[in-house]
C-alpha positions in Angstrom: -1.9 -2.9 -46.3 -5.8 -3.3 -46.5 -4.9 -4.8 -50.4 -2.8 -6.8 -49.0 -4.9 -8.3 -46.3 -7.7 -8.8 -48.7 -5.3 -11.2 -51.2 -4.2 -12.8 -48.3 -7.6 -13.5 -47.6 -8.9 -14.4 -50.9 -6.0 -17.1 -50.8 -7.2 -18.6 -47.3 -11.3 -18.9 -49.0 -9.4 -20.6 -52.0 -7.3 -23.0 -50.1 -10.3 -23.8 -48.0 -12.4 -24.9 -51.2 -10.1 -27.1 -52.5 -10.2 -28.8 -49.3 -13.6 -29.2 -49.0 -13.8 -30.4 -52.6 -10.8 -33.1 -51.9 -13.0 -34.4 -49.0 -15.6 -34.7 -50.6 -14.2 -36.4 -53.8 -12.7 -39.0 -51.3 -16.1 -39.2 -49.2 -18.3 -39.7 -52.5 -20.1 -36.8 -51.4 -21.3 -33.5 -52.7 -19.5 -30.1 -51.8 -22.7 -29.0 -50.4 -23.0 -31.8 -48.1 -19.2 -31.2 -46.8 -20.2 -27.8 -46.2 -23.6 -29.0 -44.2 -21.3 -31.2 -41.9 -18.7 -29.2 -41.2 -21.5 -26.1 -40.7 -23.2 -28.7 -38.3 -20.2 -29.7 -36.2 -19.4 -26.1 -35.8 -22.5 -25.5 -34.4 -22.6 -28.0 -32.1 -19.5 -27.5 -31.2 -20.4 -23.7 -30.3 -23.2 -25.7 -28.3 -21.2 -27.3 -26.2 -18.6 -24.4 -25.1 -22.1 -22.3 -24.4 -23.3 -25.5 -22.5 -20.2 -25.5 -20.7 -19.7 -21.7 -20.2 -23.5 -22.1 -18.5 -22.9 -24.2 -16.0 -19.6 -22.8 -15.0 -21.2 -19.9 -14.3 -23.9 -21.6 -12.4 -21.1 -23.0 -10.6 -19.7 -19.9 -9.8 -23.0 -18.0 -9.1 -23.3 -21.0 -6.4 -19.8 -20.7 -4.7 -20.7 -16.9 -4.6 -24.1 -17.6 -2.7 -22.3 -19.7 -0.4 -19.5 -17.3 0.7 -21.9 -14.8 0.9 -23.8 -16.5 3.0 -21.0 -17.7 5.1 -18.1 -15.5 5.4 -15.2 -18.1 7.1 -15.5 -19.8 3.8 -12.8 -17.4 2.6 -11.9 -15.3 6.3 -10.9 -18.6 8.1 -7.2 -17.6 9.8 -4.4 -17.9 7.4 -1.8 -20.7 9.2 0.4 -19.6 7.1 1.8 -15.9 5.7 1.7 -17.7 2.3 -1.8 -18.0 2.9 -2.5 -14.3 4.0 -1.1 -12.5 1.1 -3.2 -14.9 -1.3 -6.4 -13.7 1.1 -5.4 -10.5 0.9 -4.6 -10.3 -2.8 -8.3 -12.0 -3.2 -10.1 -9.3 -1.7 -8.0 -6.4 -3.6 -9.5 -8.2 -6.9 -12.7 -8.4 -5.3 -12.9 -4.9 -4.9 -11.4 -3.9 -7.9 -13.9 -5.9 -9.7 -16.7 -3.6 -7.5 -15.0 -0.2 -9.5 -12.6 0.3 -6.6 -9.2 1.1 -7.7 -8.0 3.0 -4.1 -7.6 1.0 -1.3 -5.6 0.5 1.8 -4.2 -3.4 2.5 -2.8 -3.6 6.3 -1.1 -7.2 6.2 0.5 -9.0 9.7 3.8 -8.3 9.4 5.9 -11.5 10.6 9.2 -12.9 9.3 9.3 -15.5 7.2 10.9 -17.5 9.7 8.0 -16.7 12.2 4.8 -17.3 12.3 1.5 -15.0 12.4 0.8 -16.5 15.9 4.5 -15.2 17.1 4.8 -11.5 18.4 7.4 -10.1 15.7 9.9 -7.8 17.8 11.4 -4.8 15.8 14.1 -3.2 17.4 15.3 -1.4 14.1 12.4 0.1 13.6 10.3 0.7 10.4 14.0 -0.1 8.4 13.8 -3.7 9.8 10.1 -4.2 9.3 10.1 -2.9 5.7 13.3 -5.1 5.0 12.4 -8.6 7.0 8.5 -8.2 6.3 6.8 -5.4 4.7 8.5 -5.3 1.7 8.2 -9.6 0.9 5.2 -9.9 1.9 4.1 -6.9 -0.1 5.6 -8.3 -3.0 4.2 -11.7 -2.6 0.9 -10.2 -2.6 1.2 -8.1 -5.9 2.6 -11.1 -7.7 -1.0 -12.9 -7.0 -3.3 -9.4 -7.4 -4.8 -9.7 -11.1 -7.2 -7.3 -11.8 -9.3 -6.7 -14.5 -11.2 -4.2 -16.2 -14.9 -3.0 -14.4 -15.9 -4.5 -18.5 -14.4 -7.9 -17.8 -15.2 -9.0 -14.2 -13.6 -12.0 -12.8 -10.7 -12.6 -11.9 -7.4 -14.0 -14.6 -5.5 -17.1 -12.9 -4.2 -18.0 -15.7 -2.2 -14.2 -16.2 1.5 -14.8 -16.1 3.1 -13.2 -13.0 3.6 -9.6 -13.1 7.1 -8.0 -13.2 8.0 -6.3 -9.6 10.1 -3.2 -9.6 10.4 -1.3 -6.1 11.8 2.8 -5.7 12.5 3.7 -2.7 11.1 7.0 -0.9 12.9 7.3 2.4 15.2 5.0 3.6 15.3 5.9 7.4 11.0 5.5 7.2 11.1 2.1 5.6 9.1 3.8 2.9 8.8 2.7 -0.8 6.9 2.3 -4.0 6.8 -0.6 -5.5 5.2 -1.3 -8.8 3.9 -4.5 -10.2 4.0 -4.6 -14.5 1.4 -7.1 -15.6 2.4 -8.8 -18.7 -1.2 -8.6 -20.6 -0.6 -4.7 -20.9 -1.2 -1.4 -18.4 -4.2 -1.7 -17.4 -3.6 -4.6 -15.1 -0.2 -2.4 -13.4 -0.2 -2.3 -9.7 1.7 0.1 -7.6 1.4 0.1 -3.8 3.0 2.4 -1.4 4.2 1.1 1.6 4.8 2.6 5.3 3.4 6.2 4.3 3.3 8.5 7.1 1.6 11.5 8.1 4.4 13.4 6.2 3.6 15.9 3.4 5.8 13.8 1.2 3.7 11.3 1.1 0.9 12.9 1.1 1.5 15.1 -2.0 2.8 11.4 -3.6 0.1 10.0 -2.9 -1.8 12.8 -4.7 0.7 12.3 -7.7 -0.3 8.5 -7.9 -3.7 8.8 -7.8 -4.2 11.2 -10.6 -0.6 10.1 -13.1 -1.3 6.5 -12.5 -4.9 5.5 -11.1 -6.9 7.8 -13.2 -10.1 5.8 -11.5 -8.9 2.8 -13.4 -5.8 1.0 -12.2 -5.4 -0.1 -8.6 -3.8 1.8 -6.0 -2.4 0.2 -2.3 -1.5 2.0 0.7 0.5 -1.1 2.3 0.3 -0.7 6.5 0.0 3.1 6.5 0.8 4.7 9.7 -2.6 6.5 10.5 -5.7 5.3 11.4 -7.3 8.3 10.2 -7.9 11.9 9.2 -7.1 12.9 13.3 -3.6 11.3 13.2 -2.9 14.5 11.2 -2.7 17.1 14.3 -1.7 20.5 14.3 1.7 20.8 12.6 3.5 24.7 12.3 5.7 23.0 10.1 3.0 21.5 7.8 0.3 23.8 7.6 -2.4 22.9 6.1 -1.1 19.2 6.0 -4.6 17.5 7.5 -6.6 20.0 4.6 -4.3 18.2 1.8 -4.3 14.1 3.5 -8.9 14.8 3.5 -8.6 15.7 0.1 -5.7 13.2 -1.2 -6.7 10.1 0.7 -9.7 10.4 2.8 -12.1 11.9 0.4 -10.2 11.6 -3.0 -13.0 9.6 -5.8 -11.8 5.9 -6.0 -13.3 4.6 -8.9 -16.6 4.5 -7.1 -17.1 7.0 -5.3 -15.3 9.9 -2.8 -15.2 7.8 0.0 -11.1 8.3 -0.5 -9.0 5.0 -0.1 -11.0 1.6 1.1 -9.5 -0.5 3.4 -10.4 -3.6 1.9 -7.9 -6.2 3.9 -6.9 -5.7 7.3 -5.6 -8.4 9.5 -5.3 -7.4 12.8 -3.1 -9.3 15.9 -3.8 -7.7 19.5 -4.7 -9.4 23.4 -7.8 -9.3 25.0 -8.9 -10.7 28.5 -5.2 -12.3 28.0 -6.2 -14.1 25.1 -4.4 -13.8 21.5 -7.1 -12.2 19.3 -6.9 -12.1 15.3 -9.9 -10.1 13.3 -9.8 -10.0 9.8 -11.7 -7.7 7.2 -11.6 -8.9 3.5 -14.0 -7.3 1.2 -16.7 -7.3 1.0 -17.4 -9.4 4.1 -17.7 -7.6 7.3 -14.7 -8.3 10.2 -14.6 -12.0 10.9 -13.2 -12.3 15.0 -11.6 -15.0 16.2 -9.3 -15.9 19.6 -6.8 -18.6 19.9 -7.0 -21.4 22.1 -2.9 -22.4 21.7 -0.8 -22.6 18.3 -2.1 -24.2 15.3 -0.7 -28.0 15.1 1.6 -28.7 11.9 2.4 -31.8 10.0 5.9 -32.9 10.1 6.2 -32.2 6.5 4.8 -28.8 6.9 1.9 -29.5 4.5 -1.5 -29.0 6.2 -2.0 -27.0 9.6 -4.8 -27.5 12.1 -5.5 -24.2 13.4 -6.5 -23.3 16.8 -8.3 -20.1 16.2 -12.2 -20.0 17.5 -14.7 -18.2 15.6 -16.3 -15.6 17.8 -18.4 -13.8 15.7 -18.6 -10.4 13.1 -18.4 -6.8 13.2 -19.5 -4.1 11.1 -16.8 -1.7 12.4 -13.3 -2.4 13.4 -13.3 -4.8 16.5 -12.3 -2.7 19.9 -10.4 -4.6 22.5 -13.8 -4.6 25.0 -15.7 -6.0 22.5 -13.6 -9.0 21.6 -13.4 -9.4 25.7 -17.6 -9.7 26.0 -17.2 -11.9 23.3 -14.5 -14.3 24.6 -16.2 -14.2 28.2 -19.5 -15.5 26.4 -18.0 -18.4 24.4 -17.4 -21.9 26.3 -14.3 -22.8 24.8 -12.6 -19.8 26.9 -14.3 -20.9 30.1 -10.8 -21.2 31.3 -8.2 -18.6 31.1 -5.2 -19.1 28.9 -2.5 -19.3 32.2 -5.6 -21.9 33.1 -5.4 -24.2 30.3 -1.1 -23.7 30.0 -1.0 -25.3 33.7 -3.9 -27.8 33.0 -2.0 -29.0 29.6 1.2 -29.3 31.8 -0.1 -31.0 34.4 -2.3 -33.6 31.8 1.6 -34.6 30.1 
């Protein structure tokens, strides 16, 4: 094969002489002045891409100073759910980027027919909410995730789409694993788990995952988990020694960074203070970004651009408490008047 490759070779050097002499028989020029020019082009040529490869990352450098200076930049309220699984799939890559391949995602889960300002009702359960949202949303999300290699940070727009392929776990928990195959090989695969429990099952999956498929390389989701930590796991006769395997399988497991376990790196919460409709949203690495709504975002008739309503109240370093987004509403001017207040004004004012 080698000999072969070297003939093959030898041809192309051959091929490339005669062309250079032809040129410059036709230019009235010397072979060694063909050469010059063509070796003179190339290298400005290989200017200008390094020229252009410069500023570009000047550019980015600058877009990164300015979201890191302001945060809403890229944690302004998605109007749409579109728009949330693009933010979310952002900060996974983010992160990823950073050397963390754990991490748990905890999306608003809305129909498609609803919006994130609506309060989605679920009388089915975790069945309905993995079928009507959980499971598109999540899906929608791993089609945008590209992740790349700690060696090649950035992030690849221009990657095909992955393929999608979903197993299900347990049908009656709305559970599954669904995997996303990226077409520029393995190490951009996906696979997030969605609606794990407290369950040994999924813990001792989770386990499997982590160590078959992660290897501290390739990114792992937990997709709306029900816990909110190592506590949820109480005494259990039936799972002894359950809370013993979840600290070592999720909560302190090595991530690709460190043993901090799995890193929630989007969250985006929906809950009422002081009557208001509250969102906070955490997208790494930016701290929680708090905002209240003063009504429902406004849409064009042709469902293209949305004014939102949302008012920026302020950050957190820890996950927002219901008290805290209450001092912060009662300080801000806009919220002066309660929302019954402002529904009767409004009516009254038509």
């Amino acid at each position: 094969p080698r000999a072969a490759e070297s003939d093959e070779s030898s041809k192309l050097l051959e091929a490339a002489a005669r062309l250079r002499a032809e040129i410059a028989e036709a230019e009235g020029k010397s072979i060694e002045q063909v050469e010059a020019e063509a070796a003179g082009e190339k290298a400005r040529a290989k200017a200008r891409a390094d020229e252009m490869a410069a500023e570009r990352a000047v550019q980015a450098a600058r877009r990164e100073a300015d979201i890191k200076a302001s945060p809403r930049l890229v944690l302004s309220v998605p109007a749409t759910l579109q728009a949330m699984t693009t933010q979310a799939a952002r900060a996974v890559e983010r992160a990823h980027a950073d050397g963390i391949c754990l991490q748990t995602v905890r999306l608003g889960l809305a129909r498609a027919d609803e919006g994130l300002e609506e309060d989605s009702q679920w009388p089915g359960g975790a069945e309905q909410m993995y079928r009507e949202a959980a499971r598109p949303l999540t899906e929608e999300m791993l089609r945008k995730v590209r992740p790349l290699s700690k060696e090649r940070r950035g992030v690849d727009i221009e990657a095909l789409p992955p393929t999608i392929t979903v197993q299900d776990i347990w049908d009656f928990d709305g559970s599954a694993l669904m995997t996303a195959e990226a077409k520029a090989g393995p190490e951009g695969d996906v696979q997030a788990m969605i609606f794990p429990n407290t369950d040994a099952r999924y813990v001792n999956d989770i386990g499997t995952v982590t160590e078959v498929f992660s290897k501290g390389k390739r990114v792992f989701l937990l997709v709306n988990p029900f816990w909110r930590g190592l506590d949820s796991w109480g005494l259990n006769i039936l799972q002894p020694g359950a809370k013993r395997m979840a600290e070592k399988n999720i909560f302190t497991v090595g991530n690709g960074r460190s043993n901090d376990g799995f890193v929630t790196t989007y969250s985006l919460m929906r809950f009422s203070a002081r009557g208001e409709s509250c969102v906070a949203i955490k997208a790494y690495p930016y701290d929680w970004q708090l905002f209240a709504r003063l009504g429902s975002p406004i849409q064009s008739k042709d469902g293209q651009w949305f004014e939102s309503d949302a008012i920026h109240l302020g950050s957190s370093k820890e996950e927002p408490t219901s008290q805290q987004m209450t001092d912060l509403i009662n300080k801000n001017d806009a919220f002066k008047v309660s929302a019954m207040g402002r529904a009767v004004r409004d009516t009254w004012q038509k």
